[in-house]
C-alpha positions as CSV (number, residue, x, y, z in Angstrom):
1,X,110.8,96.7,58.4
2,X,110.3,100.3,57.6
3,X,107.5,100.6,59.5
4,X,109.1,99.4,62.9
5,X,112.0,101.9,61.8
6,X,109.9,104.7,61.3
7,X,107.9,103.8,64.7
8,X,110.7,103.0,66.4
9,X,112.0,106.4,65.8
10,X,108.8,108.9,66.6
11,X,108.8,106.2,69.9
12,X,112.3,107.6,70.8
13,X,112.1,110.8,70.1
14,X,109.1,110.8,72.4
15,X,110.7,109.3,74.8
16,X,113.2,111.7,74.7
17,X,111.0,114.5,75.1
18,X,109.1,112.9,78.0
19,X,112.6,112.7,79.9
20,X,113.9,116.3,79.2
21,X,110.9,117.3,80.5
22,X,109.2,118.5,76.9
23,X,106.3,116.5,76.7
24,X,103.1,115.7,79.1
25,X,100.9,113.3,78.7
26,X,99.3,114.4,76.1
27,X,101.9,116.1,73.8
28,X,101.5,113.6,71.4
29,X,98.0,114.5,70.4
30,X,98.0,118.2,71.2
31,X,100.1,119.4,67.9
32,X,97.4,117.5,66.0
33,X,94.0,119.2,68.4
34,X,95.6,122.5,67.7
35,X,95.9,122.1,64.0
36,X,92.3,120.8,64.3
37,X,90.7,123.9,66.3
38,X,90.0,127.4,65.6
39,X,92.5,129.9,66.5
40,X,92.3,133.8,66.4
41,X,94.9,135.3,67.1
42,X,98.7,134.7,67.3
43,X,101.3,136.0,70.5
44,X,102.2,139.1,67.9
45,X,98.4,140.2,67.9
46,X,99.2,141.8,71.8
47,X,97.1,139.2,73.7
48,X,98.3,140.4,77.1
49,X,98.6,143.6,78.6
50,X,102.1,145.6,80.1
51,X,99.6,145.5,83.6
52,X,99.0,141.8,83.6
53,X,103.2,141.0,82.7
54,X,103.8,143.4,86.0
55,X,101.7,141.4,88.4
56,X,103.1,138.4,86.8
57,X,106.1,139.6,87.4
58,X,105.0,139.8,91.6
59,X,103.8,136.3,91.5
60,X,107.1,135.3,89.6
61,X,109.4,136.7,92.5
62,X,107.1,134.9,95.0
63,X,106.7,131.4,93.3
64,X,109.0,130.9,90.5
65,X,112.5,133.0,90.9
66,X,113.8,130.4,93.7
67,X,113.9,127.9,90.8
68,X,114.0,129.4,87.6
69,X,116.4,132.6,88.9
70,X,115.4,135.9,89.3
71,X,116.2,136.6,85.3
72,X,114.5,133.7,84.2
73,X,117.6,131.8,83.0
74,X,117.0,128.7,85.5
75,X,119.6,127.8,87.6
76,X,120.6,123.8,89.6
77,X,117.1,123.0,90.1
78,X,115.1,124.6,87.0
79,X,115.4,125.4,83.3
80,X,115.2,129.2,81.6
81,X,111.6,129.9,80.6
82,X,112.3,133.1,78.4
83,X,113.4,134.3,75.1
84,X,114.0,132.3,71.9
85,X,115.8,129.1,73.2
86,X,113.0,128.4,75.5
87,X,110.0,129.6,73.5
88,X,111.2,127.1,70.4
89,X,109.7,124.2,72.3
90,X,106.3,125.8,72.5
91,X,106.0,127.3,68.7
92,X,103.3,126.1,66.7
93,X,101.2,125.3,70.0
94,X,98.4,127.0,71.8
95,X,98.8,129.0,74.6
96,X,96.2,126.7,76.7
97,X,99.1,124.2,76.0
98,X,101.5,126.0,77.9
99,X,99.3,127.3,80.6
100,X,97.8,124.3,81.2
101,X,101.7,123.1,81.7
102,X,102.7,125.3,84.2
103,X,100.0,124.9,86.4
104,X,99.8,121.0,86.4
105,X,103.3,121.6,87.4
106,X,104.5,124.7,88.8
107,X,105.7,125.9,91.5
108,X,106.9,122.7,92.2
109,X,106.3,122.8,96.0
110,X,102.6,122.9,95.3
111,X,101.6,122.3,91.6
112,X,98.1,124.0,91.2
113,X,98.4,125.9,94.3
114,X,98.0,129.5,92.3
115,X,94.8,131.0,90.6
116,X,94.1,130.5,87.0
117,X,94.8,134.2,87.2
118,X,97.7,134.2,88.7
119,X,99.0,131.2,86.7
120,X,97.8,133.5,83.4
121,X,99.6,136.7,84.9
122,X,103.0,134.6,85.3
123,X,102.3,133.5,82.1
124,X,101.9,137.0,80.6
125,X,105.4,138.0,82.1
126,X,107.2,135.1,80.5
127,X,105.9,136.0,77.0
128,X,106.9,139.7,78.1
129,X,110.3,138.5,78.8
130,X,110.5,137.2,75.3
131,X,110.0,139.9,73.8
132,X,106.1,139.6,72.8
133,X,104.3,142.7,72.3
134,X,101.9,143.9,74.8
135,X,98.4,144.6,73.7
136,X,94.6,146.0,75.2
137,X,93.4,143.0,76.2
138,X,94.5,140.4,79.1
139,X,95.7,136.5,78.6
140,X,92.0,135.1,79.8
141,X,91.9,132.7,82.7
142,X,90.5,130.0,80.7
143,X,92.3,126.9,78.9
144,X,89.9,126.7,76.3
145,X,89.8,130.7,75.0
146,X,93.9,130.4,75.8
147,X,93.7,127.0,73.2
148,X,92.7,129.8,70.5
149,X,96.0,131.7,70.3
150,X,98.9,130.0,68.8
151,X,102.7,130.4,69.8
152,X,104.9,131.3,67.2
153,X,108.0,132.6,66.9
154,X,109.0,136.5,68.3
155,X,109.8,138.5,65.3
């Protein structure tokens, strides 16, 4: 019986998740593949550049402000995707996890319309607009290098 309970519960909570919008498909499995890979670096280690957040920023007034609002704080049709509150839900993940995210589903007129680099530049201004530090190097276009740095909390 405490099996089913305990079951039961981790079956709620991820069908909670998949109706807010928090999970995919594979969110289950992904907190477990990220533990399991090699990661080398964190969002702290400066693994964008202030050049790649400023395009991002272009590509954000194009594809993303109608929904998510010109600040980022979301608005009738989209959630915030800045600072702390929104950032929570991705600590302790990869950044392939999140990238992979918002292309599958962003913008939502045309999922997968951008470029991986515009989809990595976007992502660069997000983590810019909560309050990441900016580094040398650019967020690479590709899932599986991105799947090496883990989110974690802005200090």
């Amino acid at each position: 019986m405490k099996r089913l309970v305990v079951v039961g519960s981790v079956g709620l909570a991820l069908a909670c998740a998949s109706v807010s919008g928090l999970a995919t498909e594979r969110s289950a499995v992904e907190p477990v593949a990220a533990a399991a890979q090699e990661t080398t670096s964190t969002l702290l280690d400066g693994v964008f550049t202030a050049a790649q957040a400023r395009r991002g920023r272009r590509v954000y007034s194009r594809d993303c402000a109608s929904c998510h609002g010109p600040e980022m704080k979301g608005g009738e049709m989209a959630p915030g995707i800045a600072g702390s509150s929104f950032m929570v839900f991705w600590t302790e993940l990869p950044v392939g996890s999140m990238f992979e995210r918002i292309k599958v589903s962003m913008p939502e007129d045309g999922p997968g319309r951008l470029t991986d680099e515009e989809y990595t530049d976007v992502l660069a201004f997000i983590l810019d607009s909560s309050d990441y530090p900016a580094g040398e190097t650019e967020l690479p276009a590709d899932k599986a290098e991105l799947d090496k740095i883990m989110i974690v909390a802005a200090e």
